[in-house]
C-alpha angles and dihedrals in degrees: 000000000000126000102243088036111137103257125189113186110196118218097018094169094065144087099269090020097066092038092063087043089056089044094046085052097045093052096050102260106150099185115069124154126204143161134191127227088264100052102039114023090201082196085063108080100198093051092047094047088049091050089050092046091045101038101026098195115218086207130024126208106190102192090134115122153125104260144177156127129288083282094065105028091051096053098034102047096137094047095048100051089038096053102035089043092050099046103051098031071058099042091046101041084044096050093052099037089060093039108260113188100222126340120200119215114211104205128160135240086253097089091071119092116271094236093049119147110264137274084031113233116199094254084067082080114128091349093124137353132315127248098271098219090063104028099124097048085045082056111047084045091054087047092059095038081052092051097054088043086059101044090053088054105043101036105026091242122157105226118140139196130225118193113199133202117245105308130229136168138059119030094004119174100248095172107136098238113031107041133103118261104271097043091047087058090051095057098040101045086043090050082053097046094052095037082043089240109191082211153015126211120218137194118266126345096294111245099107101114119223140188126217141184134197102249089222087060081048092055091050094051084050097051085046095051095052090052107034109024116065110197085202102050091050103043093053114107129215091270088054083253122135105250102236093221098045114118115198091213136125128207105225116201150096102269083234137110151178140169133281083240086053098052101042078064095051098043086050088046099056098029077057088242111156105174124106118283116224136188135223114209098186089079125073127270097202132211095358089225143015119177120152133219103238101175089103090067093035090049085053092059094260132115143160117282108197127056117232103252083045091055091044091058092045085051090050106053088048087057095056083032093060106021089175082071088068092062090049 
């Protein structure tokens, strides 16, 4: 990318989304587009196609989805797969018909089976079932990361996936009932410091392991990959042929790992929350692990920047900083 390239980051108001934007603006780039929900309905597909043919993007960040925690995911199965589904299949098939140089696919590690072999490389892909409790999001998300597969075969495209741990930092989703774990612990050991709580409940008995990123180090790896990982050069063969079982996708995340039991400490620690710490059995635990293989990215040149107790504390001052954040 160019300075001065035509950029469109989709979904600019989350999480990811902001993040890039941020990244875009600290490394010089001058031409960013965005749009907000009510401008662009990227669910809507003739909206979508007018906003490619008017605007025609050089580069394409697709970080726009619907996104949440079990709770969400679990009673709104049909809303999460349909509009995450739409609005990428819309996002992708409207970058290349209008020529889009190269488009980049956020998805999430949740795509790969639950029971997938550990540390996760990218090839586990599709091998055994998905984690039930996020199956349709996990679909939708494949069925982009296919589609971009696809383009790049049939019609010799560059788009790329990246598939990121679980995400924290900087406009973060702390609703208490729709956010994703660490969030969700902020807000909850926060909400017991200041109403002097003797205790806090959490979900399950603690011993799933996770994985999480900073989303600004995220943004950095994205920026990287669109400017430093083809798709196309590397998934040409010997004989200049596509090889059919080549996947241009790239784990994003730190190659380390803890406990949920570990983390709710951590969280408490930092957020300055002394009280006891109890679990509720009755509520899932979820896939019991999710580690990813991140050679792929180190062997690129790229790796994480800030350390998890660092990024708490980050995430934490932009929650006091920002207390509408709590109602979203």
């Amino acid at each position: 990318m160019q300075s001065n390239s035509k950029i469109y980051v989709a979904g600019h108001r989350g999480m990811v989304g902001s993040a890039i934007v941020r990244e875009l603006q600290r490394q010089g780039y001058t031409n960013i587009i965005t749009r907000t929900h009510a401008e662009l309905d990227l669910t809507r597909q003739e909206a979508v196609e007018k906003f490619f043919a008017e605007e025609r993007p050089e580069y394409v960040f697709l970080a726009a989805a619907k996104v949440g925690g079990i709770v969400a995911n679990q009673s709104a199965l049909a809303d999460f797969m349909y509009d995450n589904m739409i609005l990428e299949m819309n996002v992708i098939h409207a970058a290349w018909k209008n020529g889009c140089k190269k488009l980049e696919f956020l998805g999430s590690s949740c795509i790969y089976p639950r029971m997938a072999p550990q540390p996760m490389p990218e090839s586990c892909l599709l091998t055994s079932e998905l984690e039930k409790t996020n199956e349709a999001y996990a679909l939708a998300k494949i069925s982009g990361l296919k589609y971009c597969e696809f383009l790049n075969r049939q019609y010799d495209t560059d788009y790329i996936s990246v598939m990121p741990t679980n995400l924290y930092g900087p406009n973060d989703n702390y609703h208490p009932e729709h956010s994703h774990v660490l969030p969700a612990l902020i807000r909850r050991f926060h909400e017991a410091k200041v109403e002097g709580k003797e205790s806090v409940t959490c979900w399950g008995d603690g011993s799933p392991l996770r994985e999480f990123l900073y989303v600004d180090d995220l943004a950095n790896l994205c920026v990287f990959l669109m400017n430093n990982y083809s798709g196309r050069s590397e998934s040409d063969n010997k004989h200049g042929q596509r090889s059919p079982d080549y996947m241009a996708t790239v784990n994003a995340g730190t190659g380390k790992e803890l406990t949920i039991k570990a983390l709710t400490e951590l969280v408490a620690k930092v957020v300055g929350y002394t009280g006891r710490i109890e679990w509720d059995t009755t509520r899932p635990n979820g896939t019991p692990r999710k580690l990813l293989d991140v050679s792929k990215a180190t062997k690129l040149g790229w790796i994480y920047k800030t350390e998890l107790e660092d990024g708490i504390r980050l995430a934490y001052e932009d929650f006091l900083n920002n207390p509408m954040r709590a109602e979203r």
